[in-house]
Short mmCIF file of the C-alpha atoms (twelve columns), coordinates in Angstrom:
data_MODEL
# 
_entry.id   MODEL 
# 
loop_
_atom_site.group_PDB 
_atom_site.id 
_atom_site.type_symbol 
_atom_site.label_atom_id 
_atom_site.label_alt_id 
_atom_site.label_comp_id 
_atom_site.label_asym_id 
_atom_site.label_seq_id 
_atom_site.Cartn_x 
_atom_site.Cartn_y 
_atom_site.Cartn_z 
_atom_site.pdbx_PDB_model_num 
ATOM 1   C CA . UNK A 1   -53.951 82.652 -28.524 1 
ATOM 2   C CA . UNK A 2   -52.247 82.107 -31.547 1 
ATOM 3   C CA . UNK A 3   -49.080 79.863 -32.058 1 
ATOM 4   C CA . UNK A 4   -46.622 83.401 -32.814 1 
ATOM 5   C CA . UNK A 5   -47.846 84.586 -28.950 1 
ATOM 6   C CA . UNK A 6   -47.754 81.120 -27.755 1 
ATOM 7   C CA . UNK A 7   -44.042 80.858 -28.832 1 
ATOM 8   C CA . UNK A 8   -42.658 83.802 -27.296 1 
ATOM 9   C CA . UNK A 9   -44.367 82.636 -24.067 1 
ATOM 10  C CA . UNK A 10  -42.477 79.551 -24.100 1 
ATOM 11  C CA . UNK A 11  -39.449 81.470 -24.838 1 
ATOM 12  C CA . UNK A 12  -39.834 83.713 -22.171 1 
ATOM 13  C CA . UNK A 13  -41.168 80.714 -19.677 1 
ATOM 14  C CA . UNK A 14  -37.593 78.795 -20.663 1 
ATOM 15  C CA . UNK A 15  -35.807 82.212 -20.283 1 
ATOM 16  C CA . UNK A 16  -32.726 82.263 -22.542 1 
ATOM 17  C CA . UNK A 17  -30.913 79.497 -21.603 1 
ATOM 18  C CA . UNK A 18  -33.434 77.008 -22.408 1 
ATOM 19  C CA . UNK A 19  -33.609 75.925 -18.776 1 
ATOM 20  C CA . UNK A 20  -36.806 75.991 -16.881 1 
ATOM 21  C CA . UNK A 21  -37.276 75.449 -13.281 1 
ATOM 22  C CA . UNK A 22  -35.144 74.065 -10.342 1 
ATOM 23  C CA . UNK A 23  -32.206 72.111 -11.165 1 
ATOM 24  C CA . UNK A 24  -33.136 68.429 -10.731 1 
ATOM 25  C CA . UNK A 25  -32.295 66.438 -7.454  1 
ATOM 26  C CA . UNK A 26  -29.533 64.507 -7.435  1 
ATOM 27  C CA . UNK A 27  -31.547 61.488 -7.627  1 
ATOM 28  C CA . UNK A 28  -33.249 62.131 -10.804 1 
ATOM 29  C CA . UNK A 29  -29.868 62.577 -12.155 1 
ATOM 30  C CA . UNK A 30  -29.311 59.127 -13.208 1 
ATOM 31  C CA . UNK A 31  -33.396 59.382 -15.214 1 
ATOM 32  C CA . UNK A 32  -32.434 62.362 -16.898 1 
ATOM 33  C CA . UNK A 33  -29.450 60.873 -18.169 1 
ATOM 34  C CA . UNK A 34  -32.061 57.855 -19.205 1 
ATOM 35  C CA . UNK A 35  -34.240 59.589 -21.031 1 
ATOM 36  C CA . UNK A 36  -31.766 62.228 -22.481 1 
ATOM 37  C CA . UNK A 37  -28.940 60.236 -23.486 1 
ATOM 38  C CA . UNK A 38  -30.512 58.662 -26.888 1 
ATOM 39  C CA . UNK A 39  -30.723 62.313 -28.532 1 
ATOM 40  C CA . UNK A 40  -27.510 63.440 -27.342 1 
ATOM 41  C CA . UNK A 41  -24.718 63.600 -29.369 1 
ATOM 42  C CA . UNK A 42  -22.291 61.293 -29.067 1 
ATOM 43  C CA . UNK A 43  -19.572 63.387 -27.546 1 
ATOM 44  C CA . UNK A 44  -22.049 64.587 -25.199 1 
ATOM 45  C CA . UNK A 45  -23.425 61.475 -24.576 1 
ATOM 46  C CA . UNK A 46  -19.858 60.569 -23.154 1 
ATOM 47  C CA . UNK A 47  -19.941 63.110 -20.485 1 
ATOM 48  C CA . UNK A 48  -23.335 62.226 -19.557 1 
ATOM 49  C CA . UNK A 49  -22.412 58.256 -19.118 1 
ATOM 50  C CA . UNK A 50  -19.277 59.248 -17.514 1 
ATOM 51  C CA . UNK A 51  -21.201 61.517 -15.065 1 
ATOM 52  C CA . UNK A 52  -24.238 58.970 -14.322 1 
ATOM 53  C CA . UNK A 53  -21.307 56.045 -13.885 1 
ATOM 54  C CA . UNK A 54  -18.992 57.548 -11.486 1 
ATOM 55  C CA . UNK A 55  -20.401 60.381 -9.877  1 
ATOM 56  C CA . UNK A 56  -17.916 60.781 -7.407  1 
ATOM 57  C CA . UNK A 57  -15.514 60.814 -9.528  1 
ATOM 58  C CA . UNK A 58  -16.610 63.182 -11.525 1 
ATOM 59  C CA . UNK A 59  -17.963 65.586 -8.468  1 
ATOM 60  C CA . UNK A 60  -14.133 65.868 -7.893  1 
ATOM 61  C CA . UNK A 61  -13.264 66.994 -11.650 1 
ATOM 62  C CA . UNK A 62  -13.130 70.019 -12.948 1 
ATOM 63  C CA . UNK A 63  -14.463 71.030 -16.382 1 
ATOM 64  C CA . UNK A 64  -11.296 70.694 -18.016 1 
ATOM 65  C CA . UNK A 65  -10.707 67.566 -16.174 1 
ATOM 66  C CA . UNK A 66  -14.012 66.288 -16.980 1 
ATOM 67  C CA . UNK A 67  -13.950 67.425 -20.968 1 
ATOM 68  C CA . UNK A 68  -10.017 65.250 -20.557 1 
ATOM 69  C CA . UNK A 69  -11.435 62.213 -19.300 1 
ATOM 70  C CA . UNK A 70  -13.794 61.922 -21.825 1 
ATOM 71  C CA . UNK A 71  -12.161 63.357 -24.688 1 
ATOM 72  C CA . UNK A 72  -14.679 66.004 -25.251 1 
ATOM 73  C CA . UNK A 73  -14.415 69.883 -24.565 1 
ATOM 74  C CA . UNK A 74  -14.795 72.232 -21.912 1 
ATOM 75  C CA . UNK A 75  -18.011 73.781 -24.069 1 
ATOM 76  C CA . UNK A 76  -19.711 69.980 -24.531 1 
ATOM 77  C CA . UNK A 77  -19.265 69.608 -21.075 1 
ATOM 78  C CA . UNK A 78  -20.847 72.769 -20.238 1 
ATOM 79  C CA . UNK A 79  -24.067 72.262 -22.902 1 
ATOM 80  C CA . UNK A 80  -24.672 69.030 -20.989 1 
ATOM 81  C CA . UNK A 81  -25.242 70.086 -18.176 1 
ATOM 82  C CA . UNK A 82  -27.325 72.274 -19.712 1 
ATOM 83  C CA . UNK A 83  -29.128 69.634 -21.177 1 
ATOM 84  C CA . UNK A 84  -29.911 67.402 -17.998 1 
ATOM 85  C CA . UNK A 85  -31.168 70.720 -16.289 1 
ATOM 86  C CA . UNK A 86  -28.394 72.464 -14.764 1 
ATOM 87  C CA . UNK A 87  -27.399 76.002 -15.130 1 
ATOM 88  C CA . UNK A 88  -24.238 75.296 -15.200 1 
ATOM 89  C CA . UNK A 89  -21.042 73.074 -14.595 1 
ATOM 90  C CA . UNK A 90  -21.062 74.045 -11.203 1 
ATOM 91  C CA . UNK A 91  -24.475 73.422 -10.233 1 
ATOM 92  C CA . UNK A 92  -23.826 69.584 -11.911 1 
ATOM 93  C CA . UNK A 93  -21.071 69.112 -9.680  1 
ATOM 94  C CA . UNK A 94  -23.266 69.311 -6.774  1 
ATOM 95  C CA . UNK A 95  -25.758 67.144 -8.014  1 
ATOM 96  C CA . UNK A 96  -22.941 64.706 -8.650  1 
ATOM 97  C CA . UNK A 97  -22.164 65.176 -4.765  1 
ATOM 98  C CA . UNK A 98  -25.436 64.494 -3.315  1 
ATOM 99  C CA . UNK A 99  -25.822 61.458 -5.478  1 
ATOM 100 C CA . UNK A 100 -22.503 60.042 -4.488  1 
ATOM 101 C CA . UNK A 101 -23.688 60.395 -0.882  1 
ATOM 102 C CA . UNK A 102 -26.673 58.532 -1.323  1 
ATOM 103 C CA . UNK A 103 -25.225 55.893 -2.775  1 
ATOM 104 C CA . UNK A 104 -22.599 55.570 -0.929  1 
ATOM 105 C CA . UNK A 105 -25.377 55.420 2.021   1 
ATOM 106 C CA . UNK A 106 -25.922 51.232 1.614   1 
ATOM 107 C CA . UNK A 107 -28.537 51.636 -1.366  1 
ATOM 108 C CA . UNK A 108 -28.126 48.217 -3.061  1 
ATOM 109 C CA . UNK A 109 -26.494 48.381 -6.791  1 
ATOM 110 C CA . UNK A 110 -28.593 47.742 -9.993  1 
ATOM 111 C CA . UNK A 111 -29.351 44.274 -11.177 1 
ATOM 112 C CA . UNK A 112 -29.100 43.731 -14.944 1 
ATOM 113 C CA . UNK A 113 -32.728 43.430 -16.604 1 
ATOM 114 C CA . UNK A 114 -31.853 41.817 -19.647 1 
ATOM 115 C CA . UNK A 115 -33.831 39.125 -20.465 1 
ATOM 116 C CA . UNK A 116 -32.226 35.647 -22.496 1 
ATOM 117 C CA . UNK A 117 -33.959 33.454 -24.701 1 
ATOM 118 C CA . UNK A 118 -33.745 30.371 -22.245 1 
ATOM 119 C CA . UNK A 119 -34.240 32.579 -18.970 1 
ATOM 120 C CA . UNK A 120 -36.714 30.877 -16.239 1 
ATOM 121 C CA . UNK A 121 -39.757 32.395 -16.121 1 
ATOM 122 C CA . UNK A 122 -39.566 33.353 -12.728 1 
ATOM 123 C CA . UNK A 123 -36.288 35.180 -13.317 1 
ATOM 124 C CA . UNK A 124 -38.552 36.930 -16.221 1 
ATOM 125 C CA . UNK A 125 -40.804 38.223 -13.630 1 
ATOM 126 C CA . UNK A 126 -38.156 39.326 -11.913 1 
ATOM 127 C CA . UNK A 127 -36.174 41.222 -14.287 1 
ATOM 128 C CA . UNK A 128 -39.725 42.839 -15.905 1 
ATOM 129 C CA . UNK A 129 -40.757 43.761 -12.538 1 
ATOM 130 C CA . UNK A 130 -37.600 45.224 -11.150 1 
ATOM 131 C CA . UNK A 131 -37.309 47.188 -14.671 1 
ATOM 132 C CA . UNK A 132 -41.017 48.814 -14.309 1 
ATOM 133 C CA . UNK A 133 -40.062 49.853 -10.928 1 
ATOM 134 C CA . UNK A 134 -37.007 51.798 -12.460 1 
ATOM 135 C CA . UNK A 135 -39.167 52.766 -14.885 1 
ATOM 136 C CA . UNK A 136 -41.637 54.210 -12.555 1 
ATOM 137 C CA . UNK A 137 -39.194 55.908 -10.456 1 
ATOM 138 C CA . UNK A 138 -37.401 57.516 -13.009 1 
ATOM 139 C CA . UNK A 139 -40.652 58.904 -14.614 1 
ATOM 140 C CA . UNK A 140 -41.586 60.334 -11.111 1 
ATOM 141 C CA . UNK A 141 -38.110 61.883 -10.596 1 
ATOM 142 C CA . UNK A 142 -38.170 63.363 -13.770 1 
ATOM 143 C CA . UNK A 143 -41.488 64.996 -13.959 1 
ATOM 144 C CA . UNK A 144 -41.364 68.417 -14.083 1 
ATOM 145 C CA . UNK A 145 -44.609 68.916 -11.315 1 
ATOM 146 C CA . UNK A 146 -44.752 72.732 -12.186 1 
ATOM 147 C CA . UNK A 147 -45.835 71.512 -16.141 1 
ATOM 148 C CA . UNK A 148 -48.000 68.988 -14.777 1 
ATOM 149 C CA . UNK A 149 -49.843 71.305 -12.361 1 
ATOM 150 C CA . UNK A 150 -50.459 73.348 -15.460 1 
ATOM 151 C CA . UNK A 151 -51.722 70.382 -17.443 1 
ATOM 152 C CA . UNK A 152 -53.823 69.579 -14.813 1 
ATOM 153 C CA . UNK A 153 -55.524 73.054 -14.409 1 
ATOM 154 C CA . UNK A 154 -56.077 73.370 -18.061 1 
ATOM 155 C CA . UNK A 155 -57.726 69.562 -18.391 1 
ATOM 156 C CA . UNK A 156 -59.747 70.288 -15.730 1 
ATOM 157 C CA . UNK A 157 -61.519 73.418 -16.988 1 
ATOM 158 C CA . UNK A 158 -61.370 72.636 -20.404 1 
ATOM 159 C CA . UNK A 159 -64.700 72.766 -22.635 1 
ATOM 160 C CA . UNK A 160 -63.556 69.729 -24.635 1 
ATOM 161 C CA . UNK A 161 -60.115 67.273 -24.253 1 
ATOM 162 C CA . UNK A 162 -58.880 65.587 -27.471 1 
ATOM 163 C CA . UNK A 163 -55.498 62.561 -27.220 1 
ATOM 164 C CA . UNK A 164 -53.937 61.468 -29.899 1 
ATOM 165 C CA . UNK A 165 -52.114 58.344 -29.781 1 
ATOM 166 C CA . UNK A 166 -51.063 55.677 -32.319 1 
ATOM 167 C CA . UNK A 167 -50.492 52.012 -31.175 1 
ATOM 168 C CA . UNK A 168 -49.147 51.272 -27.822 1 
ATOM 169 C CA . UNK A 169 -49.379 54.914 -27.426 1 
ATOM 170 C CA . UNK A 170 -53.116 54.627 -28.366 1 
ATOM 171 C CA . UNK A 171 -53.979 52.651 -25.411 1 
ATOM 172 C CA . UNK A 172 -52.425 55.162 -23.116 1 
ATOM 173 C CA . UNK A 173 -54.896 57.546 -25.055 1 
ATOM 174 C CA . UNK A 174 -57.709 55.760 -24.611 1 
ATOM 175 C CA . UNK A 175 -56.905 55.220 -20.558 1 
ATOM 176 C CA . UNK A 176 -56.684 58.435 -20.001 1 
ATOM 177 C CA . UNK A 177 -59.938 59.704 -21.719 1 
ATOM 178 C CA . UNK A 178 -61.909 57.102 -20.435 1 
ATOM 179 C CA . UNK A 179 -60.733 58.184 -16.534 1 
ATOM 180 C CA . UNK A 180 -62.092 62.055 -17.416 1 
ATOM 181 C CA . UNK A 181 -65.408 60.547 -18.949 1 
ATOM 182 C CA . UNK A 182 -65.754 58.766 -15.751 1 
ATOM 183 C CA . UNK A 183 -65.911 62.223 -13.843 1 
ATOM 184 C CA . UNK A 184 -67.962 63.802 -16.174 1 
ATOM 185 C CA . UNK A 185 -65.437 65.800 -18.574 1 
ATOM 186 C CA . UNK A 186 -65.805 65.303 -22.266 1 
ATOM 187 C CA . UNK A 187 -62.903 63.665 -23.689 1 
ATOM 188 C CA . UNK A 188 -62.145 61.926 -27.054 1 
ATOM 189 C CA . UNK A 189 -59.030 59.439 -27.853 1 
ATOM 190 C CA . UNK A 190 -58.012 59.743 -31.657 1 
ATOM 191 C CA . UNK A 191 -55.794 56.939 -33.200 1 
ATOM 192 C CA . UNK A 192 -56.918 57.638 -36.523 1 
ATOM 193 C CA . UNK A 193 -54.769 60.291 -38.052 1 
ATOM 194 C CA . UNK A 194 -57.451 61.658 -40.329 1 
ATOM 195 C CA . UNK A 195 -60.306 61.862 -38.033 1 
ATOM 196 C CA . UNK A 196 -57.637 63.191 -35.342 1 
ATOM 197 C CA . UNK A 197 -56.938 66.184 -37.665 1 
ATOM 198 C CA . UNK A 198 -60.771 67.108 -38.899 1 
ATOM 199 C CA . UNK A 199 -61.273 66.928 -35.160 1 
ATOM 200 C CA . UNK A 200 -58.221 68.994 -34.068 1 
ATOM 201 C CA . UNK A 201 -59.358 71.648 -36.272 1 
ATOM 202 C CA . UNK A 202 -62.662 72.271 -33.888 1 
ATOM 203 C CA . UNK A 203 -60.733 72.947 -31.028 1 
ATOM 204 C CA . UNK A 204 -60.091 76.660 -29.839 1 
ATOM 205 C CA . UNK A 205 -59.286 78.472 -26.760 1 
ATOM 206 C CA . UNK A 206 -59.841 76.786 -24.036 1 
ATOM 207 C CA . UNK A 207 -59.779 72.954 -25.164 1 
ATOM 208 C CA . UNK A 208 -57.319 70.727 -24.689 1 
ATOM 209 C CA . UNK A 209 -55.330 68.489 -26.848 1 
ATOM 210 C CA . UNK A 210 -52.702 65.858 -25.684 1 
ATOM 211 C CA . UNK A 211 -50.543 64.053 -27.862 1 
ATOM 212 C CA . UNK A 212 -48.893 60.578 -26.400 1 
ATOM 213 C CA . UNK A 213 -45.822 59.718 -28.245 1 
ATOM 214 C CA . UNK A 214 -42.643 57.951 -26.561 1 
ATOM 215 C CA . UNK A 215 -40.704 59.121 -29.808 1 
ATOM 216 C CA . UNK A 216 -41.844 62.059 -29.921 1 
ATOM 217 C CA . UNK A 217 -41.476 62.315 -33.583 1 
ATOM 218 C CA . UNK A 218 -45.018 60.362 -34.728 1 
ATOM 219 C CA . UNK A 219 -46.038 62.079 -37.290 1 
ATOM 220 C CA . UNK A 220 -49.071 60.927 -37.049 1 
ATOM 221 C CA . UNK A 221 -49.562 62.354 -33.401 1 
ATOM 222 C CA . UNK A 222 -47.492 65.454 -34.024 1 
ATOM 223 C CA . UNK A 223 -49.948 66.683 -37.005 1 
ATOM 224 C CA . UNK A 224 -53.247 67.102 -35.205 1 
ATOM 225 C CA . UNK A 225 -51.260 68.578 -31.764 1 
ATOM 226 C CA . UNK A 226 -49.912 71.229 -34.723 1 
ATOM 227 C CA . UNK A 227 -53.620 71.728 -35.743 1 
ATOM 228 C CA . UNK A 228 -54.591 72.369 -32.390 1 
ATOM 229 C CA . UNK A 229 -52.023 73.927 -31.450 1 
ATOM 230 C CA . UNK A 230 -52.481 76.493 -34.169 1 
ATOM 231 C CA . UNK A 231 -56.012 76.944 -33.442 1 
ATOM 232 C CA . UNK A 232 -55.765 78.243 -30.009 1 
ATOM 233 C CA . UNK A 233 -56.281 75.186 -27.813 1 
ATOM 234 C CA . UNK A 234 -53.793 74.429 -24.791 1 
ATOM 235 C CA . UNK A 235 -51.752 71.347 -26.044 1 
ATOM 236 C CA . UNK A 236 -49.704 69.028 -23.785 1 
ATOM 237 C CA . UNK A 237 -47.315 66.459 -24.907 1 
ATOM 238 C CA . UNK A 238 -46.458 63.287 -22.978 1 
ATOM 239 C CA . UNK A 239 -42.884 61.911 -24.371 1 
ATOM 240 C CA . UNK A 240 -40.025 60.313 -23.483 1 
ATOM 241 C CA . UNK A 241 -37.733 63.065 -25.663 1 
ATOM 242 C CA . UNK A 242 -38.416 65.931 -24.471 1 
ATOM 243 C CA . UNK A 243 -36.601 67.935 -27.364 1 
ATOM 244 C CA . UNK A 244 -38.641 65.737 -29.890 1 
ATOM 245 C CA . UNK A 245 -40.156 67.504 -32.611 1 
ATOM 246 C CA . UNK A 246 -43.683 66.945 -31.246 1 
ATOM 247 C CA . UNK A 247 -42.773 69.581 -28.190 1 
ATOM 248 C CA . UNK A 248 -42.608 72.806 -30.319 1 
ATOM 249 C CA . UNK A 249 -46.509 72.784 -30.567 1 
ATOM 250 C CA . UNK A 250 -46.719 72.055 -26.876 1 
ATOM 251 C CA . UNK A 251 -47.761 74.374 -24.294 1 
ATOM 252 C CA . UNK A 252 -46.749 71.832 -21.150 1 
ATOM 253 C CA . UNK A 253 -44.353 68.786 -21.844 1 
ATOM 254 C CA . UNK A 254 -44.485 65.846 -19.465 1 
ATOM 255 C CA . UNK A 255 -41.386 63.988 -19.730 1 
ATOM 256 C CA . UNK A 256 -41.114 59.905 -19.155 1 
ATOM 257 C CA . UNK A 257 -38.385 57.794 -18.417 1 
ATOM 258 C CA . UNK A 258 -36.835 56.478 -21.244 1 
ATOM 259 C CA . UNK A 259 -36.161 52.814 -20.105 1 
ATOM 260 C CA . UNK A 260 -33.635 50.437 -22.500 1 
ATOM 261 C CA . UNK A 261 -34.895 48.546 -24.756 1 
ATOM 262 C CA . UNK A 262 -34.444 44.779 -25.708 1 
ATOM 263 C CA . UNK A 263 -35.224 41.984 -28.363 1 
ATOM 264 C CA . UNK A 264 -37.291 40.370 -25.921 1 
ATOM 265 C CA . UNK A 265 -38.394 43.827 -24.271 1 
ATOM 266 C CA . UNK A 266 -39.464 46.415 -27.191 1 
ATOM 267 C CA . UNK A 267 -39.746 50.130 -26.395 1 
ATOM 268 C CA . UNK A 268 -43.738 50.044 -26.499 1 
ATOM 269 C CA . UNK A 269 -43.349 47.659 -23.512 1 
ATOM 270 C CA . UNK A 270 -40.848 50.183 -21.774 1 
ATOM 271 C CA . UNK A 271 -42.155 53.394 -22.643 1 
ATOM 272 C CA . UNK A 272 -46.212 52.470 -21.692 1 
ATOM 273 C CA . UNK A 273 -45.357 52.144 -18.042 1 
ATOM 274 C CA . UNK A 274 -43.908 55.536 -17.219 1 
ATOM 275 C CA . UNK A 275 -46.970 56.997 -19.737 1 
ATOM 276 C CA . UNK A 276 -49.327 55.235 -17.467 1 
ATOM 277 C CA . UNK A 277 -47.977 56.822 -14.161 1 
ATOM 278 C CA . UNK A 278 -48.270 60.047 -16.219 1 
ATOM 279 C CA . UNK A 279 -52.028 59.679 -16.894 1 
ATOM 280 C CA . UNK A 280 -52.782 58.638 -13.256 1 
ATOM 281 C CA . UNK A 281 -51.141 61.634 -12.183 1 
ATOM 282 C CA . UNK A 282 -52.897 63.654 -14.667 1 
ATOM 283 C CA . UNK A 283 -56.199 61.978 -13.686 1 
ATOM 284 C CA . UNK A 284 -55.717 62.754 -9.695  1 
ATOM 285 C CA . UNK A 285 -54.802 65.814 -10.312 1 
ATOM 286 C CA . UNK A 286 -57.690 66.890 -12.399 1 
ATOM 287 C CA . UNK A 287 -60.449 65.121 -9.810  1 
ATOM 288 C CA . UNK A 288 -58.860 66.654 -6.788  1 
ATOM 289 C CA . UNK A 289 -59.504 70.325 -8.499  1 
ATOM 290 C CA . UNK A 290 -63.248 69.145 -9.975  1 
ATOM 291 C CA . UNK A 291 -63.871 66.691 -6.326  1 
ATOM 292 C CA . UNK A 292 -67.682 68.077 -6.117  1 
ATOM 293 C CA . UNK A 293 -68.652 67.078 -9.543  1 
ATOM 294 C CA . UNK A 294 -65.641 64.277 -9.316  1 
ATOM 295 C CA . UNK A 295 -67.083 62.419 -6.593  1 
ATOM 296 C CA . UNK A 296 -70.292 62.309 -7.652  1 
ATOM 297 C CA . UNK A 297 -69.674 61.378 -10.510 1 
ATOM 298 C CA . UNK A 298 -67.290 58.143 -10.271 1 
ATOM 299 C CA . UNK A 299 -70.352 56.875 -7.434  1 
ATOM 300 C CA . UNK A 300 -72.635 57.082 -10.550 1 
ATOM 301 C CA . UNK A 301 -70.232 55.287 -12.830 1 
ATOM 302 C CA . UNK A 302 -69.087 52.242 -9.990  1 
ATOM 303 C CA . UNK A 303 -73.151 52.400 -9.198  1 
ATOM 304 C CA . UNK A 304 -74.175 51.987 -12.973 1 
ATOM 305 C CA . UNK A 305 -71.856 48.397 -12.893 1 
ATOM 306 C CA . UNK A 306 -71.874 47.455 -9.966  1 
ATOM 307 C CA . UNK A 307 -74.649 44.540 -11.169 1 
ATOM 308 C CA . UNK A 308 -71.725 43.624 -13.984 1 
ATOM 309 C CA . UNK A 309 -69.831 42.230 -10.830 1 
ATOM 310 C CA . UNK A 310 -72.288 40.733 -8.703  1 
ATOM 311 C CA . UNK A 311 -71.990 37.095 -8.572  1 
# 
């Protein structure tokens, strides 16, 4: 397929307001906010901190009373709920209901996760471990499961899977093709952008090529996706920005939760947790659709070590 047909299938798979799918739940409002909120614009980002901070507040607002309180307009208001998935104003307000509800149903308030210089270390284990459960559960709400059924069904009949990854990225690369090696799929992590591109340039129809970038503007990443993307082969992106530039040569985008950052707490530390959950899913996925050779085929692998554990 090449990348002119592949873009009007997106288009048409979007339809022409850009939004795909069901609206998200009301609790994955808060996630999409999250992960959206950093490429926003400012004014926009306004509505969507105003909407994720009081949501019953704002479920009682109008559009004009919402664009008032937060000095925007009536349109910005509109194009962000756009943005975090809705079709419009209306269907936000809703949203904003149900989550009011729930919270106002006894579910205990956020603690802060920042982390001081002279903090006790068991209030560090704390604070990391309530932040990758947020993490987690944001990534889970916001995963768009009709893109990763797709990714899933294309990695699991796929001739020949290729991830590109750079740094902490490049680990999550390297997890997941070592999990589809393990059942029996050939599968090659690239963190070298040279040999990522001569390789990307042997892929065609029915390959796959994955690109893991929290940015989603690694250039390094983004080039050999393009190659492959350009060649033919199905290309899935796993970012935490889903308008990055790294999703216009993507077929299926799998979104992550886009947790805050810190001096102590760097985004690679943040962003690795939600791509992890991502890869597991990815990984499940693909042996439940390939269990007969799966199965078989993770016995051989445990078998083969099993003497590496032995005491």
């Amino acid at each position: 397929m090449t990348r002119d047909v592949k873009e009007i299938f997106a288009r048409e798979r979007s339809g022409p307001s850009g939004v795909s799918g069901a609206p998200p739940a009301p609790a994955a409002l808060a996630a999409k906010v999250r992960t959206l909120g950093p490429s926003m614009t400012r004014s926009m980002q306004r509505v969507a901190e105003a909407v994720a901070g009081d949501p019953a507040g704002c479920a009682a607002l109008t559009v004009t009373g919402l664009a008032e309180l937060t000095g925007t307009s009536e349109a910005t208001v509109v194009r962000t709920a756009r943005l975090l998935g809705y079709p419009g104003y209306r269907d936000l307000r809703l949203a904003l209901a149900g989550l009011a509800a729930q919270q106002q149903s006894g579910r205990a308030p956020a603690i802060t996760t920042d982390i001081a210089v002279d903090d006790p270390i068991a209030d560090v284990v704390a604070k990391l471990a309530y932040d990758e459960q947020q993490t987690l559960a944001d990534t889970a709400a916001g995963l768009d499961t009709a893109q990763l059924g797709a990714a899933v069904a294309a990695l699991a009949t796929a001739r020949r899977t290729d991830v590109y990854g750079v740094g902490a990225s490049g680990l999550v690369a390297q997890d997941l093709t070592q999990k589809l090696l393990r059942i029996g799929l050939m599968a090659h992590a690239h963190s070298d952008p040279h040999l990522a591109v001569t390789n990307a340039v042997q892929l065609r129809a029915g390959d796959v090529a994955v690109a893991v970038t929290h940015s989603g503007s690694t250039g390094d990443v983004i080039e050999p996706l393009r190659v492959a993307f350009e060649r033919g082969a199905t290309t899935v992106a796993i970012t935490g920005r889903p308008d990055g530039p790294v999703t216009q040569y993507a077929d299926h985008v799998l979104t992550t939760s886009t947790a805050r950052e810190s001096e102590l707490r760097p985004a690679a530390m943040s962003s690795r947790t939600g791509q992890l959950l991502v890869v597991d899913c990815l990984f499940v996925g693909v042996a439940q659709r390939t269990y007969e050779t799966a199965a078989p085929a993770l016995s051989a692998s445990y078998e083969a070590l099993a003497h590496r554990h032995r005491s």
